[in-house]
C-alpha positions in Angstrom: 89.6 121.2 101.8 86.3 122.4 103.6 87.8 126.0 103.7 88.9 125.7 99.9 85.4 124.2 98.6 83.6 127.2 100.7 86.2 129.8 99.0 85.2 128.5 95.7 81.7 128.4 96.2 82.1 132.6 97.8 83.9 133.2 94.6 81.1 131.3 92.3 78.2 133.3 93.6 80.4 136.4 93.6 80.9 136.0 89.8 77.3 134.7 89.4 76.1 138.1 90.9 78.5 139.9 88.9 78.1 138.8 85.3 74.3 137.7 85.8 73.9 141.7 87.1 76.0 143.0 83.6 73.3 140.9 81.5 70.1 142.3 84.0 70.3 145.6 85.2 68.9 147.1 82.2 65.8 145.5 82.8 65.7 145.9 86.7 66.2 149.8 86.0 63.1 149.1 83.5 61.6 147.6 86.0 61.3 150.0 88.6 61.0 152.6 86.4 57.6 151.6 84.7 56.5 149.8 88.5 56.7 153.7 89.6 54.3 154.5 86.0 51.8 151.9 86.9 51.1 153.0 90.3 49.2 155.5 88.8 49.0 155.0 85.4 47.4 151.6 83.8 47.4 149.3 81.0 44.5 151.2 79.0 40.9 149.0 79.7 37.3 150.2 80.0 36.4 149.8 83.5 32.8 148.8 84.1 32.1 152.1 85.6 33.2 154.0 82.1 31.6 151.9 80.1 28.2 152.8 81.8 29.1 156.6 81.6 29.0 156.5 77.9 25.8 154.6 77.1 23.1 156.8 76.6 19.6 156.5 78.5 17.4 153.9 76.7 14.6 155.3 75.1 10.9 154.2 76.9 8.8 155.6 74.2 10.7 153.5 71.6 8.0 150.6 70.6 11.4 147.9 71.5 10.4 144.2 70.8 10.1 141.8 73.9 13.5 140.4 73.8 12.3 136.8 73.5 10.6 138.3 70.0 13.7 140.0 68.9 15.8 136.9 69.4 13.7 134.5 67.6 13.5 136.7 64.5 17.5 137.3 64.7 17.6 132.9 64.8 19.6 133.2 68.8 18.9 129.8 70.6 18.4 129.4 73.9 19.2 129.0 77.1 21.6 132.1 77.5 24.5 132.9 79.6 23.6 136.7 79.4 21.4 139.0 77.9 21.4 142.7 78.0 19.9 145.7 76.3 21.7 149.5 75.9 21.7 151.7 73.0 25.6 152.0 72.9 26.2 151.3 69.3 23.7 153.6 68.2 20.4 151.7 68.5 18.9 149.6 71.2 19.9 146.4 70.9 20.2 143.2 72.8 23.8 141.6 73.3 22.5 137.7 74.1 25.1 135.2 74.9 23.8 132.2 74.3 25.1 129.3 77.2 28.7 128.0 76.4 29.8 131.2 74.2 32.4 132.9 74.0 31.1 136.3 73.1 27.2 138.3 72.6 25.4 138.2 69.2 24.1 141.7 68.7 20.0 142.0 67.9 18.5 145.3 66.8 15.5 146.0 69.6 13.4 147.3 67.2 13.7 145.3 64.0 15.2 142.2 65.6 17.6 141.8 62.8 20.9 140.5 63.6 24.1 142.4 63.7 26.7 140.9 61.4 29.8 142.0 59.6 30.7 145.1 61.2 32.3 147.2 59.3 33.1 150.8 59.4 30.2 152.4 59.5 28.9 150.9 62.5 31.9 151.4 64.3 31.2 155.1 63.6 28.3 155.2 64.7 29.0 153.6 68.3 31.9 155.7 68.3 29.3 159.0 67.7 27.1 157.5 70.9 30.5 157.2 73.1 31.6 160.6 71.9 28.4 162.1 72.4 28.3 161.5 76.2 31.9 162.2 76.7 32.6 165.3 75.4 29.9 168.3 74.9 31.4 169.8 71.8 31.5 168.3 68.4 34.0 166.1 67.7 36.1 164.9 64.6 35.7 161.4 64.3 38.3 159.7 62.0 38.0 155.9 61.5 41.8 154.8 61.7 40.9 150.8 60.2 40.6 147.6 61.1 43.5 146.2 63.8 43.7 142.5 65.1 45.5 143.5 67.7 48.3 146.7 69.1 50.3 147.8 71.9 47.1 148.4 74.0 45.0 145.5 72.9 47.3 142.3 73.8 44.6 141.4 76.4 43.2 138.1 75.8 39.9 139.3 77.0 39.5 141.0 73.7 40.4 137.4 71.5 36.4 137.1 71.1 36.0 140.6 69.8 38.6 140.7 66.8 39.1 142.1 64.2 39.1 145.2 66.2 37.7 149.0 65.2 40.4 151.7 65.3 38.7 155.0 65.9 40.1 158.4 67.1 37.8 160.4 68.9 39.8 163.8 67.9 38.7 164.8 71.4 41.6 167.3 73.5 42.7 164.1 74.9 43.4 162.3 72.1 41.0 159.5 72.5 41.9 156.4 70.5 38.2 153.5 70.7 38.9 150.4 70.1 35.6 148.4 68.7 34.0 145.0 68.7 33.9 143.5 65.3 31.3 141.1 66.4 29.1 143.6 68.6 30.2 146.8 67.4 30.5 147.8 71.5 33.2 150.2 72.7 35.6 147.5 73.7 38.7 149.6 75.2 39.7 153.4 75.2 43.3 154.8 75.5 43.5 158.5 75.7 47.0 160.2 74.6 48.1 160.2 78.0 47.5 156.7 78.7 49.2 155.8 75.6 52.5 158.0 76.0 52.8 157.1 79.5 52.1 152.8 78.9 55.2 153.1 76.7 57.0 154.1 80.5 54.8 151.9 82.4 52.5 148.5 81.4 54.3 148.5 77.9 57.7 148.3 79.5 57.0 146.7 82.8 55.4 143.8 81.1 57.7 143.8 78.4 55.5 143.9 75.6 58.2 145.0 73.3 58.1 141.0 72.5 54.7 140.9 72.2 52.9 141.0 68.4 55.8 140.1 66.3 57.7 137.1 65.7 58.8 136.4 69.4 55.1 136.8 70.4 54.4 132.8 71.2 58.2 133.1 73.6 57.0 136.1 75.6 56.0 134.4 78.5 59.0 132.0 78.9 60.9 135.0 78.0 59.3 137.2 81.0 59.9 134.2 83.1 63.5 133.5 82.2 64.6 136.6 83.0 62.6 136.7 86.6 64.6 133.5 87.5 67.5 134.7 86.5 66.3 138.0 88.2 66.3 136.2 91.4 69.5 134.2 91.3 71.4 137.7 90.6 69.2 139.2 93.4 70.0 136.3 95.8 73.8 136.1 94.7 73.8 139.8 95.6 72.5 139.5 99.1 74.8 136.6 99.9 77.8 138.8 99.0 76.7 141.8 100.6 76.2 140.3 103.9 79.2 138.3 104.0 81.1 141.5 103.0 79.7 144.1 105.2 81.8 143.9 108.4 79.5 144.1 111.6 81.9 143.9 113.9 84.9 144.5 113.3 85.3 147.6 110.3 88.2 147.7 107.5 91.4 149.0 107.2 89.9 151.5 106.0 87.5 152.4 108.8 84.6 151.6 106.9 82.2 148.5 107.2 82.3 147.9 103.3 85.1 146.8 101.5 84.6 148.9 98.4 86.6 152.0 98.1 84.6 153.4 95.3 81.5 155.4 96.0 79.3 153.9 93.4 80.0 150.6 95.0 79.6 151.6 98.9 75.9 152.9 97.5 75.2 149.7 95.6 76.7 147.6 98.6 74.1 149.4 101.1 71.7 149.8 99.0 71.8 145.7 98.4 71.3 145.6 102.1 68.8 148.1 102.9 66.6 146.6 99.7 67.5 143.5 98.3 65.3 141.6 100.0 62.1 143.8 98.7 64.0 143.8 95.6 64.1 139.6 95.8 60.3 139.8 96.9 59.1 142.0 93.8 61.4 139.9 90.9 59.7 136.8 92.8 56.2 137.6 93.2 56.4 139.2 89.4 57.3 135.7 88.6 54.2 134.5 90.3 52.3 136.8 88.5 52.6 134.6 85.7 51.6 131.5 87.0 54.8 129.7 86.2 53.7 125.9 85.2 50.5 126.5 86.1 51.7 126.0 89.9 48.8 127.6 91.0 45.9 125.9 89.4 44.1 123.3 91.2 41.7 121.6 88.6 39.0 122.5 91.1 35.1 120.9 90.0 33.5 123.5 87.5 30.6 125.5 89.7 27.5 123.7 88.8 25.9 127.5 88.0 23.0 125.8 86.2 21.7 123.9 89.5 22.4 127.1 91.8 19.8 129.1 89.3 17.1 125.8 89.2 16.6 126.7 85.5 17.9 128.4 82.8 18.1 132.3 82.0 15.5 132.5 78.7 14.7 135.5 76.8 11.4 137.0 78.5 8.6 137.9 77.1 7.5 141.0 78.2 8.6 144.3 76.1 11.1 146.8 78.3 9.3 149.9 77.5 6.6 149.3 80.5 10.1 148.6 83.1 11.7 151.6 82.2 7.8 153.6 82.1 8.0 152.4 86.1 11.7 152.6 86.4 12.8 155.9 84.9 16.0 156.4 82.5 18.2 153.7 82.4 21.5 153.4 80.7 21.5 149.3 80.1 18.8 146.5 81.4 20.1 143.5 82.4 18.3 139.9 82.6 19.5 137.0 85.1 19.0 134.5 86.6 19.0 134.0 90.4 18.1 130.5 92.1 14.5 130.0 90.9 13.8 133.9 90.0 14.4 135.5 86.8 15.4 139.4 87.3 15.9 142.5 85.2 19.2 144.5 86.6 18.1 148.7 86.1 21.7 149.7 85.4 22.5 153.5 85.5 25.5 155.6 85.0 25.7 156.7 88.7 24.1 155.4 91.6 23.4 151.4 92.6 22.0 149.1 90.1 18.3 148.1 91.1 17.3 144.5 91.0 13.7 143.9 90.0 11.3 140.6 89.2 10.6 139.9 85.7 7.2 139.1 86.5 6.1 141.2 88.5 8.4 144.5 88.2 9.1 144.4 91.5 12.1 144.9 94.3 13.8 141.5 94.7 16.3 141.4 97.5 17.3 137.5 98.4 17.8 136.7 101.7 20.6 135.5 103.3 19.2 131.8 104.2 18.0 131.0 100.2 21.4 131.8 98.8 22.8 129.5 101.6 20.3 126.8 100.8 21.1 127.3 97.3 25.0 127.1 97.5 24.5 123.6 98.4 23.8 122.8 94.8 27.0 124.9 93.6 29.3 121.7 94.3 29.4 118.0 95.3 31.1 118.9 98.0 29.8 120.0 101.9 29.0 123.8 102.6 31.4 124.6 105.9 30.0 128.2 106.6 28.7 131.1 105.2 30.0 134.8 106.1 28.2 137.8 105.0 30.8 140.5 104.3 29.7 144.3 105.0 33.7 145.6 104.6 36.2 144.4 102.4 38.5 141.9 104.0 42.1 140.6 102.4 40.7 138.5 99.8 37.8 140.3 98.6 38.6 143.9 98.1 38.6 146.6 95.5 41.5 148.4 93.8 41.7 151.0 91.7 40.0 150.9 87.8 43.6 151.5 86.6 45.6 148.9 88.7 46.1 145.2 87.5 43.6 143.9 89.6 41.1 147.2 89.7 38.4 147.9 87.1 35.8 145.4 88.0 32.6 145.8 90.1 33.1 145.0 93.8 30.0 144.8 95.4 28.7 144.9 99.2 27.3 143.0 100.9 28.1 139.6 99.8 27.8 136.6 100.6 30.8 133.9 101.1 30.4 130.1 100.8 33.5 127.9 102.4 33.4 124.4 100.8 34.9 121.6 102.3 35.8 119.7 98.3 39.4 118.8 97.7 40.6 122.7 96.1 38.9 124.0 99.4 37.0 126.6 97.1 35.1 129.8 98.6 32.6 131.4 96.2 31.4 134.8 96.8 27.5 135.9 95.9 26.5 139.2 95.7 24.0 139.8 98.2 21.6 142.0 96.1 21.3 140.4 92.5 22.0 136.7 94.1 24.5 136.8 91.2 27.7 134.3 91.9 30.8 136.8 91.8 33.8 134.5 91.8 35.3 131.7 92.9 38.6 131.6 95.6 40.2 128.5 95.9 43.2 126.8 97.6 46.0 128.1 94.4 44.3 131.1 93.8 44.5 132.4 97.5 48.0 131.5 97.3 48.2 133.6 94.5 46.8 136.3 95.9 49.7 135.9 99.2 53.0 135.8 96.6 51.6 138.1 94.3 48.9 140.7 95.1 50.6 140.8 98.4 54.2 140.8 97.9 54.4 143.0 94.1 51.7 145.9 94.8 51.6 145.7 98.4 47.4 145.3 98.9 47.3 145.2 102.3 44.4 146.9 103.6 45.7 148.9 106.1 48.1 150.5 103.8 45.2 150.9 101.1 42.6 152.5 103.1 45.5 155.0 104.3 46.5 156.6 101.1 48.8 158.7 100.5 50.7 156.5 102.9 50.4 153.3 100.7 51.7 156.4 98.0 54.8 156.9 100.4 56.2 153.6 101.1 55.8 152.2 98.0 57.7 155.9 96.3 60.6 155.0 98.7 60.7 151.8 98.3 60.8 151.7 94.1 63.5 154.4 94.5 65.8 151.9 96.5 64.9 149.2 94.0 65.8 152.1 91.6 69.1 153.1 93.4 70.4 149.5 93.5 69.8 148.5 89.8 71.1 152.1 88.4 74.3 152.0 90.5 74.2 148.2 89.4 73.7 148.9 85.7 76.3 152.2 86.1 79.0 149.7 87.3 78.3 146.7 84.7 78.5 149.3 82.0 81.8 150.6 83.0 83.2 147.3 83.6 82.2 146.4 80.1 84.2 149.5 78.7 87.2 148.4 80.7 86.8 145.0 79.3 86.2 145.8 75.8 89.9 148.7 76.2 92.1 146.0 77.4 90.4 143.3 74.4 91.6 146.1 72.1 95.6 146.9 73.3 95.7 143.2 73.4 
């Protein structure tokens, strides 16, 4: 009876590998594929660092009203969350977000009138400034219409900035701008090469052919359906493989594998050599979506008001004596540290310098007041602080086209280790005293069975590129190698299936 039940159960997870891999290999192939795409070639975004490149200096000679002027007349309340100034959308304005928004209101500097109803024309415009500083020759600027949202836009980042801008830059790379319809700022650029190769990489991988159209509000359980089923195949596979592959004793045949058929040998080996990778990437792309919000830990809100003992307010003082003392300057940026209001000089190249409102001069905290000051972040007791010089494994940078890559990642900073019940670590830049981000107990595990397992960001293969390049190569193709000889078989067991259905 034992031996009969454990037959049957061999011959259910043989079948369950078998017709689970006929419905799947399409999208493993897919898979691998487009993982191979996005190593190098991301989801189109504007990366911090572009952005920058393609504001123009701010004018110091302009006679610019003190922002606290300019936001009155425009009717912005305070206390704000952000406040900047650049000249990206044609003019100097300020972008204020006021606390608990979603998204800037846009003030002309000079006039202090308020930016509404973007149309058209002012999409041109910042699209002229961005063009401008990206290419020297003159370009053919087309306005292409309004869009809520395309292939390239899906991010929810961009929710606050619809109705989009579509712009072509008519540039030799076939720049496509997307732009805010609240702000009128460059919000995302996709150049033809980013575009053509998404459709082989993010596009696919993510399968964002069910995204925008009717099966839009199912794409997630759709993306996670098929990883769990990914993983029962994949798991079903590696069952079957190592109870067929003889390690002692070989076939009849001479051979360790049972299949006579060379396809099959491959996909039998390459099931052993692989799988389990194989197993780890369908699993950790599971995590990726944070299935049942398994890794969310209803941590305590930070308590960012009490770390900056008072709120950010619109100063009073007019930017053309800063930048007079500062030189050219791509964007200002006003914050607030714990008790200190600063102004952020931010340029194209080079580190941003951090300067007193007040006074206009250096401000560099030190390391004891944003420890003192951390203890009003939570209700909960500060355990340590680390300063970090180097990147460790769960604060480190990645490339401006990977998932995770294409946000500033300062150094020094500073890490606070809280003893609260979501054990949260926040990390504080060390030069603007600005909080970063927060780590806690779910989101470090996220950062184990995703960032670890699907992209392999482990520092001692990053930092020794191209030998992250390598393994990563080798590894996709024997992903690749097992789904296509996978896929290869299903296909032809289908035509078998479908010639006897038809001399029947």
């Amino acid at each position: 009876m034992k031996a009969l039940t454990s037959s049957a159960l061999r011959r259910w997870i043989f079948l369950l590998h078998r017709w689970l891999g006929i419905g799947l290999c399409v999208f493993f192939v897919a898979w691998f594929v487009s993982g191979m795409v996005m190593l190098y070639v991301g989801y189109p975004k504007l990366s911090e660092s572009e952005r920058l490149a393609h504001l123009p200096p701010l004018p110091h000679e302009a006679a610019l009203l003190p922002p606290s002027r300019a936001l009155a007349l425009a009717g912005v309340p305070g206390p704000l969350k952000d406040l900047r100034l650049h000249a990206g959308n044609g003019r100097p304005s300020y972008f204020a977000t006021p606390t608990g928004g979603r998204v800037a209101i846009a003030v002309d500097a000079i006039s202090g009138q308020r930016l509404t109803a973007i149309g058209p024309q002012q999409a041109m415009a910042s699209a002229a400034v961005y063009a401008a500083m990206h290419s020297r020759a003159h370009l053919e600027i087309a306005y292409l219409g309004p869009i809520d949202e395309d292939a390239f836009t899906h991010s929810r980042a961009l929710d606050a900035h619809r109705p989009l801008h579509h712009v072509a830059l008519g540039d030799a790379q076939g720049t496509r701008l997307y732009i805010s319809g609240r702000t009128a700022e460059v919000v995302r650029d996709a150049t033809r090469a980013e575009r053509g190769w998404n459709y082989q990489g993010a596009w696919l991988h993510w399968l964002y052919m069910f995204r925008g159209n009717a099966l839009d509000d199912h794409w997630s359980s759709i993306v996670n359906s098929l990883s769990i089923a990914g993983i029962a195949l994949t798991a079903a596979g590696l069952l079957v493989g190592w109870q067929r592959w003889r390690f002692a004793r070989p076939y009849a045949s001479g051979r360790r594998t049972p299949y006579p058929g060379r396809l099959m040998r491959w996909h039998h080996l390459g099931g052993l050599l692989f799988g389990l990778l194989v197993l780890g990437w369908i699993f950790s792309g599971l995590m990726s979506m944070n299935p049942w919000r398994i890794f969310d830990s209803n941590a305590e809100p930070l308590q960012i008001d009490q770390w900056q003992a008072g709120p950010l307010m619109a100063p009073d003082t007019a930017p053309a004596s800063l930048l007079a003392q500062t030189g050219p300057a791509a964007e200002l940026r006003w914050m607030r540290a714990p008790g200190q209001d600063l102004v952020q000089i931010r340029r194209a190249q080079g580190q941003a310098l951090v300067f007193e409102t007040s006074s206009a001069s250096p401000w560099l905290p030190s390391p004891e007041s944003l420890r003192t000051a951390g203890l009003r972040l939570l209700d909960a007791p500060l355990l340590r602080s680390d300063r970090l010089e180097d990147y460790d494994f769960y604060y480190y940078a990645r490339a401006d086209h990977s998932m995770t890559g294409g946000h500033d990642k300062p150094l020094p900073v500073l890490r606070l280790v809280f003893g609260d019940a979501a054990q949260t670590w926040v990390h504080v830049d060390a030069h603007t005293g600005q909080v970063l981000g927060r780590l806690d107990r779910g989101q470090r595990a996220w950062r184990w069975l995703f960032a670890l397992l699907h992209s392999w960001d482990w520092l001692p293969l990053l930092s020794r590129r191209p030998l992250w390049d390598v393994f990563m190569i080798v590894m996709s193709l024997g992903g690749l190698m097992l789904s296509a000889t996978g896929l290869v078989q299903s296909a032809r067991r289908l035509a078998r299936k479908t010639r006897q259905g038809r001399h029947r």
